[in-house]
C-alpha positions as CSV (number, residue, x, y, z in Angstrom):
1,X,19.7,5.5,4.0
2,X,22.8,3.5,4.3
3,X,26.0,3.7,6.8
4,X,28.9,1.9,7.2
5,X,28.4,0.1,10.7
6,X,31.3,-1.4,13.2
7,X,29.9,-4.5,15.1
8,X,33.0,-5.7,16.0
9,X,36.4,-4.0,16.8
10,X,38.8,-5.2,14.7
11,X,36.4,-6.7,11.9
12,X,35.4,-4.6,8.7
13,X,32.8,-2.2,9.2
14,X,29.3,-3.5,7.3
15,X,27.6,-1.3,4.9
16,X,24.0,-1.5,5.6
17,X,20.5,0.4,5.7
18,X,19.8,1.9,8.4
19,X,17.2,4.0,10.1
20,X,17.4,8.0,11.3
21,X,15.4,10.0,13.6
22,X,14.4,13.2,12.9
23,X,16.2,16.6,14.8
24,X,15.2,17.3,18.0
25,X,15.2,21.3,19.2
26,X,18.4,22.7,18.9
27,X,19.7,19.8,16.3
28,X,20.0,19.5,12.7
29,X,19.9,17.0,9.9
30,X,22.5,16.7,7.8
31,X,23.1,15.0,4.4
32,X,26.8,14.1,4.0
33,X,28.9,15.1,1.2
34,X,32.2,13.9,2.3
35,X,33.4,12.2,5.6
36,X,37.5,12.1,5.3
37,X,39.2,9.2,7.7
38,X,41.3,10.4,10.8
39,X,43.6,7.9,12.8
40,X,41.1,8.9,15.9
41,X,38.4,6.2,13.6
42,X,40.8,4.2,13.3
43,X,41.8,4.0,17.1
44,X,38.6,2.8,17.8
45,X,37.9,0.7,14.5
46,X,40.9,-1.8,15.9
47,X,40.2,-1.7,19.2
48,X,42.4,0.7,21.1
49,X,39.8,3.0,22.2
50,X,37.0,0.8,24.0
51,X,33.0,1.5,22.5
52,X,29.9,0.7,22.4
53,X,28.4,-1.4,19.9
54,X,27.7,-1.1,17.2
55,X,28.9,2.0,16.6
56,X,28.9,4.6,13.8
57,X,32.2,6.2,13.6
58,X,33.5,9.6,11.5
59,X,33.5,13.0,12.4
60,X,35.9,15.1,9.9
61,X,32.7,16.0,7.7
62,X,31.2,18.3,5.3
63,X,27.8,18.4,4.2
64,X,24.0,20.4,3.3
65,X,21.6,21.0,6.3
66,X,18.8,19.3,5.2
67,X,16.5,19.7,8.2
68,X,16.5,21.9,11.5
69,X,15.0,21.5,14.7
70,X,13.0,23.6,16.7
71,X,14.5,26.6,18.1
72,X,17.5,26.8,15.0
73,X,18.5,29.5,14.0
74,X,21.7,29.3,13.1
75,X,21.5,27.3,9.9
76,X,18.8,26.8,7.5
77,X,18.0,23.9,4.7
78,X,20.3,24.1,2.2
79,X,23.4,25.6,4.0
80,X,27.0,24.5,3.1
81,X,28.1,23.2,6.4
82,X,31.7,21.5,8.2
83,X,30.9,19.0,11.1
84,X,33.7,18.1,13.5
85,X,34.2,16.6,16.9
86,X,34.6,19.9,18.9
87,X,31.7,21.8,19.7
88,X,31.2,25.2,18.7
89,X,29.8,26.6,22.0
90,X,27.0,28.0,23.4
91,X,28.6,31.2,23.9
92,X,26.6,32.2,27.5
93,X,28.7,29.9,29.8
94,X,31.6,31.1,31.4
95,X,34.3,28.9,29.2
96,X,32.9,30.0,26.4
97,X,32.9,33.8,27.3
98,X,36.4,33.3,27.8
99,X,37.2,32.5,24.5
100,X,37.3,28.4,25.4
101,X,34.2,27.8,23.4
102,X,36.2,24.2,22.9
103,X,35.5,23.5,26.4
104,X,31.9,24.4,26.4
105,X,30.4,23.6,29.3
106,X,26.7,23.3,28.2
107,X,28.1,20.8,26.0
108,X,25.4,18.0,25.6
109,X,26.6,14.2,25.0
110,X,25.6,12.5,22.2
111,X,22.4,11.0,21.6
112,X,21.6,8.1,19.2
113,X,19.9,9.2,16.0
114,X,20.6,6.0,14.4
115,X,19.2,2.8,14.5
116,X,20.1,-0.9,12.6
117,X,16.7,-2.0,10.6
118,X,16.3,-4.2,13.9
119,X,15.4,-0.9,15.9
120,X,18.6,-1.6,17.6
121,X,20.5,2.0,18.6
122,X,23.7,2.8,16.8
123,X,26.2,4.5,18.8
124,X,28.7,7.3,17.4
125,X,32.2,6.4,17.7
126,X,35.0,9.2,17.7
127,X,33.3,12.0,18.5
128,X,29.4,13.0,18.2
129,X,28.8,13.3,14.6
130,X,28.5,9.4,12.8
131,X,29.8,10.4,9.2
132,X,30.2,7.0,8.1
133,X,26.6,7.3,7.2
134,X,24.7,9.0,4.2
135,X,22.6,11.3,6.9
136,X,22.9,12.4,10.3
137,X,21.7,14.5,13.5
138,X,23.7,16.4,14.9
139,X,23.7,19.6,17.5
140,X,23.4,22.9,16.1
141,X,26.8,23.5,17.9
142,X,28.2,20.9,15.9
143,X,28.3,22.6,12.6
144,X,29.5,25.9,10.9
145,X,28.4,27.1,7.6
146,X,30.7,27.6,4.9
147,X,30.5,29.4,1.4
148,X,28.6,27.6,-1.5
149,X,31.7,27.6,-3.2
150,X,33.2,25.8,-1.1
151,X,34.8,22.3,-2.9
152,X,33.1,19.8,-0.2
153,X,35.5,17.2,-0.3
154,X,38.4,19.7,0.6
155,X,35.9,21.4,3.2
156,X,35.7,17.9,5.3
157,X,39.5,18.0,5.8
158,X,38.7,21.3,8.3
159,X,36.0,18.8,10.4
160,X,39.1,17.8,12.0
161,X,42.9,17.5,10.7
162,X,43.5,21.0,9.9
163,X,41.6,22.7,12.7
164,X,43.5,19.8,15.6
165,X,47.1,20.8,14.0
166,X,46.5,24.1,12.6
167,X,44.8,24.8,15.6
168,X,47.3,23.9,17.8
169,X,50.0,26.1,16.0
170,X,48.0,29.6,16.0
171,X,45.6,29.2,18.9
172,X,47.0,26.4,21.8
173,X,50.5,27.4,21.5
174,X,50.4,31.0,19.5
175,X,53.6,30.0,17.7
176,X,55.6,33.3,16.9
177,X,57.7,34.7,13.6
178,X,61.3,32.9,14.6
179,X,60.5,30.6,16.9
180,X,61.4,27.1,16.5
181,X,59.2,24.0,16.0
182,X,59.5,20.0,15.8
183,X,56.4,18.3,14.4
184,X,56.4,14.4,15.1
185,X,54.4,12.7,13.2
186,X,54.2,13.9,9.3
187,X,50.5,12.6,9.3
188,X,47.0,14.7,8.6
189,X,47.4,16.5,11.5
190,X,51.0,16.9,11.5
191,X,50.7,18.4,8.0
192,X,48.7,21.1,9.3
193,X,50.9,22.0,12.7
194,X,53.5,22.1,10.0
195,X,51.6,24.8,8.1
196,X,50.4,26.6,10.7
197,X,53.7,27.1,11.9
198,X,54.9,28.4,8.7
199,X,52.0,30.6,8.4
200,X,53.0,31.9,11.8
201,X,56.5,32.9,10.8
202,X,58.2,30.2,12.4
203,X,61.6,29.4,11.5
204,X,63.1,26.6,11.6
205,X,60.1,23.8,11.3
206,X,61.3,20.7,11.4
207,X,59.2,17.6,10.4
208,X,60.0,14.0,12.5
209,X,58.5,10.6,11.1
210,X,60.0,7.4,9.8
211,X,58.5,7.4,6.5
212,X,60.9,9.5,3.3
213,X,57.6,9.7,1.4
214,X,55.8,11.4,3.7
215,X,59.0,13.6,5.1
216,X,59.3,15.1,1.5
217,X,55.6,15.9,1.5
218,X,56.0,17.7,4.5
219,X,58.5,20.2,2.4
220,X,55.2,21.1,0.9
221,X,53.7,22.0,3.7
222,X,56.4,24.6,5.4
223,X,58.9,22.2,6.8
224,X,62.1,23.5,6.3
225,X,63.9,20.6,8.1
226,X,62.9,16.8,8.0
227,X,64.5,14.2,10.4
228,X,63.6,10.4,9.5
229,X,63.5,8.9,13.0
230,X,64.0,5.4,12.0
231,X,67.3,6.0,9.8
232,X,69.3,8.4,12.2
233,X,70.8,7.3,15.6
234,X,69.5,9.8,17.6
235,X,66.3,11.6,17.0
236,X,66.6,14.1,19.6
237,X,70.1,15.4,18.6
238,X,69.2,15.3,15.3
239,X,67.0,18.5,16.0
240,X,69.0,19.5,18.6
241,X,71.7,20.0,15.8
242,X,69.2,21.5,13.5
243,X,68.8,24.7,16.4
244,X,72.7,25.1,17.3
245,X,72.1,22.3,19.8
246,X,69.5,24.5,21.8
247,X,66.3,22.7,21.0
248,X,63.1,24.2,20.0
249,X,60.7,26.7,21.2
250,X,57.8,24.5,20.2
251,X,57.7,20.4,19.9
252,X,54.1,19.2,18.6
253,X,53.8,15.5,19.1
254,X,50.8,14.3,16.8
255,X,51.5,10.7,16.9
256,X,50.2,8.1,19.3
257,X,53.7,6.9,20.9
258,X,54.9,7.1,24.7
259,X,58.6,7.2,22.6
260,X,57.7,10.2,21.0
261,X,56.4,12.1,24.3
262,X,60.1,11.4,25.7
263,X,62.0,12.1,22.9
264,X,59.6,15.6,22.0
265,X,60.3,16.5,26.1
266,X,64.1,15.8,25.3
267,X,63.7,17.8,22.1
268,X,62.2,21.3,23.7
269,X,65.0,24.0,24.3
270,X,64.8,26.1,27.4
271,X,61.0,27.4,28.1
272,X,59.9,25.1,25.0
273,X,56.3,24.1,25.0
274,X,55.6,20.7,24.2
275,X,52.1,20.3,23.1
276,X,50.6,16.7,23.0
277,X,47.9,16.6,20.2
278,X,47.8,12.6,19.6
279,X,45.7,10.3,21.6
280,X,48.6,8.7,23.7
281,X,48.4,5.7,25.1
282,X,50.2,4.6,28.3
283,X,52.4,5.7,31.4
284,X,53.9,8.8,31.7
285,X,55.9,7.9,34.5
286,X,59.1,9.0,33.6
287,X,57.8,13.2,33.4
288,X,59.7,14.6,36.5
289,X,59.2,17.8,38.0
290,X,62.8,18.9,38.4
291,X,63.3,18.5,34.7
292,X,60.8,21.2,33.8
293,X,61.6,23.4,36.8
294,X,65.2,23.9,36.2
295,X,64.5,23.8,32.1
296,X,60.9,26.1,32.6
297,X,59.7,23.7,29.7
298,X,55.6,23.5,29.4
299,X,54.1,19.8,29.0
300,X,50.4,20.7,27.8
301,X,47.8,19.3,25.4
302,X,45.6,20.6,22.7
303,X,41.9,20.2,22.3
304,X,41.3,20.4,18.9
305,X,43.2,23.2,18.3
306,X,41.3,25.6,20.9
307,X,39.0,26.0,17.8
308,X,36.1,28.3,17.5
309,X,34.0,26.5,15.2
310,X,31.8,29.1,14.0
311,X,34.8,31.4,13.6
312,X,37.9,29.6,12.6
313,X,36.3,27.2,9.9
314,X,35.3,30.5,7.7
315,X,38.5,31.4,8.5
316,X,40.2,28.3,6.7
317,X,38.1,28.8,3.8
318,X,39.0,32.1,3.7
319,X,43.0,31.0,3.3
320,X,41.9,28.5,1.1
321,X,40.7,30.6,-1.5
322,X,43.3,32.9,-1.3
323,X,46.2,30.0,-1.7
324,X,47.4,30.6,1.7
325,X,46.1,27.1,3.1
326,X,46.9,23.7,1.4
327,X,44.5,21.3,1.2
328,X,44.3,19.6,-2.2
329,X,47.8,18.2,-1.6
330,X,46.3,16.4,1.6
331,X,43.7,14.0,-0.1
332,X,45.5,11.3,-1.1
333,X,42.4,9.0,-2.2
334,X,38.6,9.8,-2.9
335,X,36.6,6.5,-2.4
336,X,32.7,5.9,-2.4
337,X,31.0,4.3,0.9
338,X,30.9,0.9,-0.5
339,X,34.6,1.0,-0.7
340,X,35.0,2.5,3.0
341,X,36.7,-0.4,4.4
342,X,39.6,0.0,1.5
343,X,39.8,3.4,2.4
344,X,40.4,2.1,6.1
345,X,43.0,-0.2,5.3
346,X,44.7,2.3,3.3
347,X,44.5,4.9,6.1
348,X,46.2,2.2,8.7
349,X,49.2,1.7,6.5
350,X,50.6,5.1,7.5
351,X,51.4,5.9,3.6
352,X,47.4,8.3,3.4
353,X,47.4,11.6,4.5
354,X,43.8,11.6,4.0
355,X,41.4,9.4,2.3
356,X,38.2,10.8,1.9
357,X,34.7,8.9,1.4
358,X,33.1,11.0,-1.0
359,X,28.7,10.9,-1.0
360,X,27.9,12.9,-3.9
C-alpha cells in the first residue's frame, strides 16, 4: 500500500510503499476513500507544530472498514465510515456520561500501525488517524458509520472542518436565534461556524478575513456581513458598527493569529463569548482580568466542536441530504495521492477551502 510520508518538516512529503499492521482488539482497518487537507496538517507539515519522524499526517477522512479487531462490534467490513481527530468515547467514564464524550478519558494514544519498507515506525501527525495513506488502523472510537449513499469525498469534510466550526456554533457555544456573531477567519472551519450560526438563527453573522474571494464565498455560507481586515482601518469597529457599536454576543476566532485573539476580545459586546477554535500560537499576555469582570465577557476554547462522533456525524449527513448543510461548495480541488504535495501547496496559499485527496 502506498502513503504520502513527511521526513522532514518543511520538505515535500514522499509518496512511497509502505507497510500496515493488522487491528489489534478494539481497532479497525480502514481503506481510505478520501482524506481532505486541514491547516492543522499543514501546521505540522512546515514546522510549527514539533513531531516525530517520519510521520504520517491527515485526519479529516472517509472511508470502508475493511477489517475489525477483536471485540468490535460497532462496525463491520464493508461499512461507510468518517474518521476524525476526536474520539468518539467510550461512553462508561464519567466525561463521557456527561455528555463530553470529546474529552474521553479512556482515550488511548496512538499507536503506530505503519511502518517504511525498512521496518522503521511511522508516526501519525495531526491527530491519530494517518490518512495520507491508502489504508489505516485506527480505534473503534475513531470512526462513525455513515449511509451508503453517502458521496465519500463530501463525507471527509465532516472528519474534521465542519464538525470543529459547526461544532463550535451549536454545541461549545449553543449560539441562539438573534444573537450576534464574528467569524475570523473565512477558511474550512470558519465556513462552517458561519453556517452553523445561520442554522442556529443568528443574526447578524459577520465574516472577518483579508481575502474578497473568500469573504464573498462566506455569503454562501450565512454570513450576512463581511469585513476585509486588511482593507479597513479598524477591524474591531468595523463590527462594532455592524451591531449599533455594541459588539457581538459570539466572536469565533478560527485563524492562527495572537492579532486576531485581541482584536475578537475587543470585538465581543457585553457577556460575549469569545471561542478560540485555531491552534494559536504565542503569548497571551495582554488577557486581563479586570477587562472581563467589569465587561462579563467568556474567553474559552473549543475542542472539536464538543462533537459526539457517533451522533453528530449522522446528524450532518442527515442535513446534507436534506439541503440544510453545504458541503459541495467547500471542495475547491479533488487531487489523487500522487499529486498530494500540489494539493499542499495549494491549501497553504490561503485561496482552498478544502482540497481533498481523493483514493477511489
Amino acid at each position: 500500500m502506498r502513503a504520502a510520508v513527511c521526513y522532514e518538516q518543511g520538505k515535500p512529503l514522499v509518496v512511497e510503499e509502505v507497510d500496515l499492521e493488522p487491528p489489534e482488539p478494539g481497532e479497525v482497518k480502514v481503506r481510505l476513500a478520501a482524506t481532505a487537507i486541514c491547516h492543522s496538517d499543514i501546521h505540522f507539515l512546515v514546522g510549527d507544530m514539533p513531531a516525530k519522524l517520519p510521520g504520517l499526517p491527515g485526519h479529516e477522512c472517509s472511508g470502508y472498514i475493511d477489517e475489525v479487531g477483536e471485540g468490535v462490534t460497532s462496525v463491520k467490513p464493508g461499512d461507510h465510515v468518517v474518521m476524525g481527530p476526536v474520539s468518539g468515547g467510550c461512553g462508561h467514564c464519567i466525561n463521557c456520561m456527561i455528555g463530553l464524550r470529546n474529552m474521553c478519558m479512556n482515550r488511548r494514544p496512538p499507536k503506530v500501525h505503519h511502518r517504511t519498507k525498512k521496518g522503521e515506525p511511522i508516526n501519525t501527525m495531526a491527530g491519530p488517524v494517518g490518512g495520507f495513506a491508502e489504508y489505516t488502523v485506527v480505534d473503534q472510537y475513531q470512526v462513525a458509520k455513515i449511509d451508503d449513499d453517502m458521496p465519500m469525498d463530501r463525507a471527509a469534510l465532516l472528519g474534521c472542518a465542519v464538525i470543529t466550526g459547526f461544532g463550535a456554533a451549536i454545541n461549545r457555544a449553543q449560539v441562539k436565534p438573534f444573537q450576534s456573531v464574528a467569524v475570523m477567519g473565512a477558511g474550512g472551519v470558519g465556513m462552517n461556524a458561519l453556517q452553523g450560526s445561520a442554522f442556529s438563527g443568528a443574526h447578524p453573522v459577520i465574516a472577518v478575513d483579508v481575502l474578497d474571494s473568500k469573504l464573498a464565498a462566506a455569503k454562501t455560507f450565512g454570513a450576512t456581513d463581511t469585513v476585509n481586515a486588511a482593507k479597513v482601518e479598524d477591524p474591531v469597529k468595523a463590527v462594532k458598527d455592524l451591531t449599533g457599536g455594541r459588539g457581538v454576543d459570539y466572536v469565533f476566532i478560527t485563524v492562527a493569529s495572537i492579532d486576531a485573539v485581541r482584536q475578537g476580545i475587543d470585538m465581543a459586546g457585553p457577556r460575549g463569548m469569545i471561542i478560540v477554535i485555531g491552534i494559536v500560537q504565542g503569548n497571551l499576555d495582554f488577557l486581563r482580568a479586570a477587562g472581563f469582570i467589569g465587561s462579563e465577557k467568556c474567553f474559552t476554547g473549543s475542542m472539536m466542536g464538543s462533537t459526539r462522533l457517533q451522533l453528530d456525524v449522522p446528524r450532518y449527513v442527515a442535513i446534507y441530504k436534506a439541503g440544510r448543510l453545504k458541503l459541495d461548495e467547500l471542495i475547491t480541488g479533488r487531487y489523487p495521492l500522487d499529486k498530494i504535495n500540489d494539493a499542499v501547496e495549494s491549501s497553504k496559499s490561503g485561496e482552498a477551502l478544502r482540497n481533498v485527496i481523493v483514493f477511489e
